[in-house]
C-alpha positions as CSV (number, residue, x, y, z in Angstrom):
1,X,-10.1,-11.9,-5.7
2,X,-12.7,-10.9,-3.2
3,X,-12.3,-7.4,-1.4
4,X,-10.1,-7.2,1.3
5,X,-11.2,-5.2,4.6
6,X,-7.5,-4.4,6.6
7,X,-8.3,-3.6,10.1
8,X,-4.5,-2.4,11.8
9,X,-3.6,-0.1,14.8
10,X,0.0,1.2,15.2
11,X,2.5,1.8,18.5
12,X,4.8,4.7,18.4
13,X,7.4,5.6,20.7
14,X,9.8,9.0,20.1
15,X,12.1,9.1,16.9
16,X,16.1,9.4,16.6
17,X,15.1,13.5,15.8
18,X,13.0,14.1,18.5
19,X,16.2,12.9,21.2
20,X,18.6,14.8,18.6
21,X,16.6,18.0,19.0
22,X,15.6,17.9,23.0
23,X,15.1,21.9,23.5
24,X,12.8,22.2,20.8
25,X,10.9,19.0,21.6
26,X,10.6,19.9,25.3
27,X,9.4,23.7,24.4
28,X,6.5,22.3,21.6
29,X,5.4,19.6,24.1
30,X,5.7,22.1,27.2
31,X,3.0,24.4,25.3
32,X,0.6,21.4,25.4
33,X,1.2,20.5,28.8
34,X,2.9,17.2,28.1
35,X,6.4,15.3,29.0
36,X,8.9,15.1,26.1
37,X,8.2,11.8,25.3
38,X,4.7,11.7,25.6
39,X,4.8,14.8,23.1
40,X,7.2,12.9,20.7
41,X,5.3,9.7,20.9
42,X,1.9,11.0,19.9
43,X,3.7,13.8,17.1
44,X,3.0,12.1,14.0
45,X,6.2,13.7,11.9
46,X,8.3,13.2,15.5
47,X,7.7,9.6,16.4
48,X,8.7,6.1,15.4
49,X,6.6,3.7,14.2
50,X,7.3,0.5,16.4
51,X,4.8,-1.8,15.5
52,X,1.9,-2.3,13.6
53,X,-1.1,-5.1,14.3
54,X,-3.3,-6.0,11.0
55,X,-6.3,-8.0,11.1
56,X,-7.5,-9.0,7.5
57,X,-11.5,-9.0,8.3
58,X,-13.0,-11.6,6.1
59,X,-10.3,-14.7,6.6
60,X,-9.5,-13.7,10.1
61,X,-5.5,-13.8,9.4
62,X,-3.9,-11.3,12.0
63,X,-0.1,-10.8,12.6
64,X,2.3,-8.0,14.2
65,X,5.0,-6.2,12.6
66,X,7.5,-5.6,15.6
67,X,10.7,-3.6,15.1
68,X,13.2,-3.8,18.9
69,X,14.3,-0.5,18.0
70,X,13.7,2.5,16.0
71,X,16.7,1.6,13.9
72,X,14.6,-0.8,12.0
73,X,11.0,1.0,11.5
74,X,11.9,1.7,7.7
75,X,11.4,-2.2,7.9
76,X,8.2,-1.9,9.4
77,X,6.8,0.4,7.4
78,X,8.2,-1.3,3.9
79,X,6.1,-4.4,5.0
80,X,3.0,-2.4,6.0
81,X,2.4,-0.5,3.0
82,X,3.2,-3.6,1.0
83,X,0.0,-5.2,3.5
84,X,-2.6,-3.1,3.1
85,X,-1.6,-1.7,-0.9
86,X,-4.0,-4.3,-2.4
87,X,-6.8,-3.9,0.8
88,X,-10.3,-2.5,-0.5
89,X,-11.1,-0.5,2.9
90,X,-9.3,0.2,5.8
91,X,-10.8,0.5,9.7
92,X,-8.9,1.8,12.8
93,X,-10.2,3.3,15.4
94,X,-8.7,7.2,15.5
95,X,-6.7,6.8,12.4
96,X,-7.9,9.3,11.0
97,X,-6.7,11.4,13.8
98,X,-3.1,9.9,14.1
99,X,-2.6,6.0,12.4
100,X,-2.9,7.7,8.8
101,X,-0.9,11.1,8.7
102,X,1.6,8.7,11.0
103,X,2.2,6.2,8.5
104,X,2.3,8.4,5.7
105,X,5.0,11.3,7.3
106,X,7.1,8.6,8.7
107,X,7.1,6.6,5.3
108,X,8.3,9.8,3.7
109,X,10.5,10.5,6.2
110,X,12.2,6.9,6.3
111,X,12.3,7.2,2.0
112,X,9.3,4.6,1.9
113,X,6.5,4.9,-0.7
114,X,3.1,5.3,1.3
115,X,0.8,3.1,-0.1
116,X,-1.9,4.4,-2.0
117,X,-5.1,4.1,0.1
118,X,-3.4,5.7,3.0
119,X,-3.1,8.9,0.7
120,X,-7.4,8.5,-0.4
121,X,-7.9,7.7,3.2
122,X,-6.7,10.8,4.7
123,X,-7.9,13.2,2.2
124,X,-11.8,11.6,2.0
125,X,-14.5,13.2,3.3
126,X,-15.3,12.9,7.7
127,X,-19.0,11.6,6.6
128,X,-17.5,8.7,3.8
129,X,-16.6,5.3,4.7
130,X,-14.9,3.8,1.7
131,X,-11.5,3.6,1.6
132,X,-11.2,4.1,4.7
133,X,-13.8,3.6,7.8
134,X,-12.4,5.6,11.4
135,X,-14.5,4.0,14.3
136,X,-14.1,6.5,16.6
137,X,-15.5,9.0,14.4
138,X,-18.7,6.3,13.3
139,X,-18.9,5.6,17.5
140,X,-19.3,9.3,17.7
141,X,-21.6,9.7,15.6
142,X,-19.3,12.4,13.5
143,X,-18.3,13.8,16.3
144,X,-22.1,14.7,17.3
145,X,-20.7,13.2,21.0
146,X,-17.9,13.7,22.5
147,X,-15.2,11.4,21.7
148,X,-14.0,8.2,24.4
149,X,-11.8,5.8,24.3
150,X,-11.2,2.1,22.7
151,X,-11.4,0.8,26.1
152,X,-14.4,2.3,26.9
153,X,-16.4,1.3,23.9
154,X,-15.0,-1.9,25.0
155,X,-16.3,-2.5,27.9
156,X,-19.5,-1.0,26.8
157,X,-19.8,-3.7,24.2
158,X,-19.6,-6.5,26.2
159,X,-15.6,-7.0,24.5
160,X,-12.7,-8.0,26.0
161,X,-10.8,-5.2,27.1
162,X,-7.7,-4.6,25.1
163,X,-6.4,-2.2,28.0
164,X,-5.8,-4.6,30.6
165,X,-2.1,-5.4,30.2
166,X,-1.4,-1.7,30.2
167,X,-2.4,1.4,27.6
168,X,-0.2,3.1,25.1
169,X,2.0,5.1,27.8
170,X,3.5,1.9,28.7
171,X,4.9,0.8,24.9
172,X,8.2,2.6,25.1
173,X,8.8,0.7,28.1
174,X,8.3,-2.6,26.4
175,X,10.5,-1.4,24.0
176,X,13.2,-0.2,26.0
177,X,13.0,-3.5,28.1
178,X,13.1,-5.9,25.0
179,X,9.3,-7.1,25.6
180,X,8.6,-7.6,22.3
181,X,6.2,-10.3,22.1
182,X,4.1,-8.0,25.1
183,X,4.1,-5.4,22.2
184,X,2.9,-7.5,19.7
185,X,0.1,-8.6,22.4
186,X,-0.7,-5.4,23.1
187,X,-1.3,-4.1,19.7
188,X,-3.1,-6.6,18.2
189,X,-5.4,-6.2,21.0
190,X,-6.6,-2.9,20.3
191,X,-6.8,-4.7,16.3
192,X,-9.5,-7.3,17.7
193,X,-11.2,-4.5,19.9
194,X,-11.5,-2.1,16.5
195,X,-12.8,-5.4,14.4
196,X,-15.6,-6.6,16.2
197,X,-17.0,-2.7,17.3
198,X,-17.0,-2.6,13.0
199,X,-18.7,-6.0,12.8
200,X,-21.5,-5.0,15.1
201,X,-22.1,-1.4,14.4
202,X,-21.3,-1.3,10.5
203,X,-21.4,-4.7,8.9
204,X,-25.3,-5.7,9.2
């Protein structure tokens, strides 16, 4: 079996605790200058993981875990850490940041066993690029610049930009709607957008 390169992005929205525990939420997220839910959202132990887009690099197969609800995300993450077990490297673009310690709290949390290369990925060296390869950090050049966003690199590389049908403060309203296929759109684009920026700047 050939090595498998998993390239995924993930969409959060708040959890169950975050609404059971507003005071505290709203004090932590007033300190950084943030609304509640955008706080909640972007807390990797306080949010939901609502869906997650994987694009397996060297067949080209992509697909969307969706869950309509935060009621279901142990679903989502029992079927992502079963995806990407068996992958040889992972890419994201800011996982190291958020995707990773995400994933792994929020497995814990929903009694799910994180899969092993998320655990070697978050733990591996800034500089190293095996398991695990963060684009953002490669596009910074280690952080030698400061950091932008996916859209931006986007648009610098010629790429369709995965921002047009909205950015991530618009998820929980897809969710809260029932625009589930939107989601999965929107998520899978940022997946593409990561892929090619690690074709052309680190697969020669």
């Amino acid at each position: 079996m050939k090595p498998t390169t998993i390239v995924f992005d993930i969409e959060t929205v708040p959890s169950k605790t975050a609404y059971a525990h507003p005071d505290e939420v709203l004090r932590m997220a007033q300190k950084r200058g943030q609304k509640i839910d955008e706080f909640a959202s972007l807390c990797p132990v306080l949010c939901s993981v609502i869906a997650v887009g994987i694009l397996e690099l060297e067949t080209g197969t992509q697909h969307a875990h969706v869950c309509g609800g935060v009621d279901r995300e142990f679903d989502v993450l029992t079927v992502v850490n079963a995806a990407i077990n068996s992958a040889a490297r992972l890419v994201t673009f800011n996982g190291r940041r958020f995707d990773l310690p995400a994933l792994i709290h929020r497995s814990r949390i929903n009694g799910v066993q994180p899969a092993g290369i998320l655990l070697r990925s978050v733990l591996q060296k800034p500089w190293e690029h095996l398991p695990h390869v963060d684009m953002a950090n490669v596009l910074s050049f280690g952080g030698a610049m400061s950091g932008y966003s996916l859209e931006a690199y986007a648009i610098a590389y010629g790429l369709d930009n995965p921002k047009t049908g909205g950015d991530g403060g618009g998820v929980l309203e897809l969710v809260r709607t029932g625009q589930i296929e939107k989601l999965a759109q929107y998520v899978m684009g940022d997946v593409r957008a990561t892929a090619e920026l690690y074709r052309r700047v680190m697969v020669q």
